[in-house]
LUMMAR-793083 format. One record per residue: residue in one letter; x, y, z of N, C-alpha, C, CB in turn. Coordinates in steps of 0.001 Angstrom, whole numbers, plus 500000, padded with zeros to 6 digits. Atoms other than C-alpha are relative to their C-alpha. Glycine has a CB too. Layout:
N
AXYZXYZXYZXYZ/...
end
This chain:
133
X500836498826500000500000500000500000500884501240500000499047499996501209/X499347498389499992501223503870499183498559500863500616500576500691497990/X500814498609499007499892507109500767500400500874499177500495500477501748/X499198498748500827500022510162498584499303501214501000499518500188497912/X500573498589499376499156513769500483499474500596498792501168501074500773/X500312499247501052497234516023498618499511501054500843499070499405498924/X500976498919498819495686519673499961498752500670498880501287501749500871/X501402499485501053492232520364498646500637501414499181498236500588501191/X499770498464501009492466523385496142498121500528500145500706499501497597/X501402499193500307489710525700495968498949499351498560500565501798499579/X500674500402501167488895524724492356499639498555500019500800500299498843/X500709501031499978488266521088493614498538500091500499500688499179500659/X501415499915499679484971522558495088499411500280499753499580500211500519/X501295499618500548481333523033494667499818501726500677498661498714500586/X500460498955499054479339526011495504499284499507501549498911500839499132/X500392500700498332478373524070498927501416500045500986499459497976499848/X499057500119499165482260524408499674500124498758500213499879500662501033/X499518501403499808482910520673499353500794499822498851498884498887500132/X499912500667501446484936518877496965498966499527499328500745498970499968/X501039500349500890482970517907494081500496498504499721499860501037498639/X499932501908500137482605513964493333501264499698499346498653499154498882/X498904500594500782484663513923490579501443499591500302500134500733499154/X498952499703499459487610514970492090500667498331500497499622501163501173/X499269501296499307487979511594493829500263498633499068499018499501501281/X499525501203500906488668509408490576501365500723499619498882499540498534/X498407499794500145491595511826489873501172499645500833500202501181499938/X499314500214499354492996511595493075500211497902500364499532501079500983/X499999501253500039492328507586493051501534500023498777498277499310499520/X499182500395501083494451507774489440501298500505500656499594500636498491/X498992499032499418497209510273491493500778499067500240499700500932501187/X499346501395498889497507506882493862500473499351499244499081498965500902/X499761501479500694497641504573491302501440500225499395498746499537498661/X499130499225500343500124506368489369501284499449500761499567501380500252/X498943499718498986502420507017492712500323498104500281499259501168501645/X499548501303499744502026503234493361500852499162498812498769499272500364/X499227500629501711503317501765489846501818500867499887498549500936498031/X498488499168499834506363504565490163500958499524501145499739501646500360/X499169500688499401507444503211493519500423498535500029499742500269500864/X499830501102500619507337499562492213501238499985498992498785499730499399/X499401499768501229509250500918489565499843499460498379501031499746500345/X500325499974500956507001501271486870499724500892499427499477499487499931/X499933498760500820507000503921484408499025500307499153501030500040499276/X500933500175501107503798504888482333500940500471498914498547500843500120/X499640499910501240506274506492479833500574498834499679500753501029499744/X499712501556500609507768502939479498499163499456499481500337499026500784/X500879500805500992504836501338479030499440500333498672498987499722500588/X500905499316501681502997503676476567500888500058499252499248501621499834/X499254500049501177506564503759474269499830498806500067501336500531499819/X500116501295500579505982500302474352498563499155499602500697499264500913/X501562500344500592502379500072473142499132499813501019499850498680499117/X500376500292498461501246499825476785498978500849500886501251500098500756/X500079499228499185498567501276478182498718499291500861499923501391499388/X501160501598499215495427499757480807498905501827500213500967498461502585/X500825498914499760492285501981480500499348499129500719499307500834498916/X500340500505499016490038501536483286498765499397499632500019500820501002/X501489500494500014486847499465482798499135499414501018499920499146499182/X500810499425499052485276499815486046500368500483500971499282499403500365/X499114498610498935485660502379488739498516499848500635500697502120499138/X501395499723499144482936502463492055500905500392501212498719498508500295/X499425498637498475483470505537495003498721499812500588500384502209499595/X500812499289498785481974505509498071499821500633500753499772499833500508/X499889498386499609481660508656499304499190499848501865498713501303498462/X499617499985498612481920508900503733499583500965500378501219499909500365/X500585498565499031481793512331504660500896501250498910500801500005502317/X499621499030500508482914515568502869501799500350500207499022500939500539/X499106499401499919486287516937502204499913501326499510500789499372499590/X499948498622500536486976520975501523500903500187500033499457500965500398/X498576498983500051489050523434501013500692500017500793499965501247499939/X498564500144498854492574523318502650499858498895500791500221501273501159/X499526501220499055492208519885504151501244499121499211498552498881500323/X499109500718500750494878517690503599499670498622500124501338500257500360/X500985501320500026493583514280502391501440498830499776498507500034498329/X498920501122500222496121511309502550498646498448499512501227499719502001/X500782501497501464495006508544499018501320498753500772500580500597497032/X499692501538499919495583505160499946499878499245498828499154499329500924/X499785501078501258496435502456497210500355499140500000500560500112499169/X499133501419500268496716499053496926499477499336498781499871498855501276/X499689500841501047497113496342494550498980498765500515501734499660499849/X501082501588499339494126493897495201500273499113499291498240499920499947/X500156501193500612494394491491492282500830500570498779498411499422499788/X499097499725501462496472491405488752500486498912499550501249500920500063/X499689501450500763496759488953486303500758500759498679498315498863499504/X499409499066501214498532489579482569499125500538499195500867499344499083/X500954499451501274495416491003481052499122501027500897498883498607499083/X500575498790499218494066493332483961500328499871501607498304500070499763/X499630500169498444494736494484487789499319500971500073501466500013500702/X501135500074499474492418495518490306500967501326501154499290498182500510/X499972499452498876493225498859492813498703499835500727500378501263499835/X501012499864498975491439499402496086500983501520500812499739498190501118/X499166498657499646491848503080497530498883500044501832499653501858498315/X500454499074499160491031504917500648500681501160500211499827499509501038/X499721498838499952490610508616501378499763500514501044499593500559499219/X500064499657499017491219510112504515500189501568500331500694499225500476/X499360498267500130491416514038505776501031499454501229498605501816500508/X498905500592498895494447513918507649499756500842501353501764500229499442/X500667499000498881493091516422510255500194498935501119498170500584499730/X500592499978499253491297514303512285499726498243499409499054501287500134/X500210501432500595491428510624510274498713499388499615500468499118500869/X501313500332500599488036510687508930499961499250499318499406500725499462/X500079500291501361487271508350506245499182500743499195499671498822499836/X501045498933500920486010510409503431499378499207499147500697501221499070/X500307500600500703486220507999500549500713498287499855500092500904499123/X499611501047500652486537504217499571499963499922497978499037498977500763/X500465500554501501486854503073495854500809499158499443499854500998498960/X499337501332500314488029500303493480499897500472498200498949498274500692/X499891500392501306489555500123490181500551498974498932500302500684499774/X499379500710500745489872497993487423500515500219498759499467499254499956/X499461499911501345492156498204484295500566499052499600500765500881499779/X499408500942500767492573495880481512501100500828499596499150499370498895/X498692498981501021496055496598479572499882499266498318502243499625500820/X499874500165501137495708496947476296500959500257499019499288500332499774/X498764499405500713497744498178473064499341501200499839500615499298498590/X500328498924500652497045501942471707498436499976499562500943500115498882/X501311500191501212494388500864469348498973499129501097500548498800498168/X500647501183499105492697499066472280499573499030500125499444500027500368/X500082501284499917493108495532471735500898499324501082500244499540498758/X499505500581498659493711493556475071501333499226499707498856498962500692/X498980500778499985497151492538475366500074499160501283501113500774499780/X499349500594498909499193490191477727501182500655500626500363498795499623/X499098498833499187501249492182480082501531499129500019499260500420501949/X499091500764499997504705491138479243500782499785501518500768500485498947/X499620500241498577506760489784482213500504500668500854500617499273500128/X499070498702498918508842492673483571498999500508500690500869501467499208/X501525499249499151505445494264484383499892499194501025498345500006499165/X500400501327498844504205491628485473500479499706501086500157498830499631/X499508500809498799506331490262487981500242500878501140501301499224499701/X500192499374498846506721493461489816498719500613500556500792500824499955/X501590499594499639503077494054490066499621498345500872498746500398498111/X500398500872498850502570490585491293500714500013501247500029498731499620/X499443500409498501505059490647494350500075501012500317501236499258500334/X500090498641499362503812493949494974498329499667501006499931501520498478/X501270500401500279500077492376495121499974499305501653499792498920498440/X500021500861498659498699491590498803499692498813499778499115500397501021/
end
């Protein structure tokens, strides 16, 4: 599991002064991202190598509100991954006061460019599986 910090921005919110929904699939992708980099995986590696995993399903469950100037620490792990798709699981916390704000879960197949499902060659692979709880 990784932890990324983030501090709300103004422009993540509504006129209610909350973050707005969306917000929490970017910061899910932020995690995912940060997790694959400390593994030592590179999206510019993969995508020069025809490599990329768009997500085909994503579900947030939304806890309690975050706003402006909190600082939210994204959780990320590696639930499942095989050579044709892997599975995050996030949580979102304000670091204030350790609220849970948000849960959510994603899945991405990896495909090529043109989006036909590839097999994740082994270098990937093998550090995504013994990264994998």
């Amino acid at each position: 599991m990784i932890s990324v910090r983030e501090k709300v921005r103004f422009v993540e919110t509504d006129m209610m002064g909350v973050v707005h929904h969306s917000n929490y699939f970017r910061w899910f992708e932020m995690a995912r991202v940060e997790y694959l980099r400390q593994i030592g995986i590179l999206l510019n590696d993969m995508m020069a190598e025809d490599i990329v995993f768009p997500i085909t399903d994503v579900e947030c469950k939304y806890r309690a509100s975050a706003r402006f100037d909190d600082y939210i620490l994204i959780e990320a792990e590696l639930a499942e991954v095989s050579k044709v798709k892997m599975v995050f699981t996030y949580q979102i916390f304000r670091e204030l006061d350790g609220v849970l704000l948000a849960t959510g879960r994603t899945q991405n197949a990896f495909t090529n460019k043109q989006g036909k499902i590839i097999r994740l060659p082994d270098k990937y692979f093998e550090k995504l599986h013994k990264s994998c709880r």
